[in-house]
N, C-alpha and C positions, 0 to 999 in steps of 0.2 A: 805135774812136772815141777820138780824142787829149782827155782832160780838162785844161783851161788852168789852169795854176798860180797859185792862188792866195795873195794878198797874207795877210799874218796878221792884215789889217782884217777884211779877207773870212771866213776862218777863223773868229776868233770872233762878228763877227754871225752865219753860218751857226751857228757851235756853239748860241748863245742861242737861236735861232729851233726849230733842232730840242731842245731842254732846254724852250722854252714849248711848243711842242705834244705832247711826254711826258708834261709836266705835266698840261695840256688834256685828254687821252684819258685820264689817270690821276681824273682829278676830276669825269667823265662817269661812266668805269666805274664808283668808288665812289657817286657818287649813284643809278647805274641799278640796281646790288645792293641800295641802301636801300631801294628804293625811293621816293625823291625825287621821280625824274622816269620818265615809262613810255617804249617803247618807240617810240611813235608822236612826243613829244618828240623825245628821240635821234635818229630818222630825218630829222624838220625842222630838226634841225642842220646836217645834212651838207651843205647847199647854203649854209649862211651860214658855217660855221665850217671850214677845211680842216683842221683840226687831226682835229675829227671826221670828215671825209668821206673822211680817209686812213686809220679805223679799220679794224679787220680784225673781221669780222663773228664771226668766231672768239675774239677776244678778250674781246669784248664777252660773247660769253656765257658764258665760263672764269668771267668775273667774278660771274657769279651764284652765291649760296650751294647748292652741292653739286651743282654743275657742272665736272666737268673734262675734261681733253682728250678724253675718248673719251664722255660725254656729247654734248658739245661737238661733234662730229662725226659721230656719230650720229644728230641733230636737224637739222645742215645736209644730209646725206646725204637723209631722210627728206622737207625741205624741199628737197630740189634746188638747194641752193646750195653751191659752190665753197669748199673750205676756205681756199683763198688769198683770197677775196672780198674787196675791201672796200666798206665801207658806204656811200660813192657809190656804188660799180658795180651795186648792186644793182636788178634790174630790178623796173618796177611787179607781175609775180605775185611776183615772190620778196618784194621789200615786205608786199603781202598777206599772204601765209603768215605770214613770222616775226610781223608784228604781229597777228596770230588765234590763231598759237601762245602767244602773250606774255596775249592777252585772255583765254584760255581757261585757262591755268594761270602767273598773275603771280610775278615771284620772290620766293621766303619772304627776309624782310630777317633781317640778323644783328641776333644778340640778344647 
């Protein structure tokens, strides 16, 4: 697939566009580790906000306090979800799960 050569207008609105939704997943994940906002929140984002719905389910949990990658993949493996997942793609049982996983043990915020 031939990609059409972009103008350096194009460039950096593209650039901005993706620097706001870096932003946007960056200022989710640290509210989601505070515990700000839960789990079931974050999921009702995903269909209003693209920034969120292009999140990677894997991420999102790295970001919780003393979770990392093999955490992190050991609980979507457990929950049957896809490490490459993202948080659109995720179907109504796998919804389910993480957010009962999430009810059942909420993430400890930093101190």
């Amino acid at each position: 697939m031939v990609l059409r050569e972009l103008s350096d207008e194009d460039r950096i609105r593209a650039r901005a566009k993706a620097l706001a939704a870096r932003t946007r997943r960056a200022e989710i994940k640290a509210q989601f580790s505070a515990g700000k906002i839960t789990i079931t929140e974050v999921l009702d984002l995903v269909y209003e906000d693209e920034a969120v719905g292009r999140m990677r389910v894997m991420d999102l949990l790295e970001s919780v306090p003393g979770v990392g990658e093999v955490r992190a993949a050991n609980l979507l493996e457990r929950l049957g979800i896809s490490p490459s997942r993202r948080l659109r793609g995720l179907g109504r049982k796998q919804r389910t799960a993480i957010t009962e996983h999430f009810k059942q043990s909420p993430p400890k915020t930093k101190v």
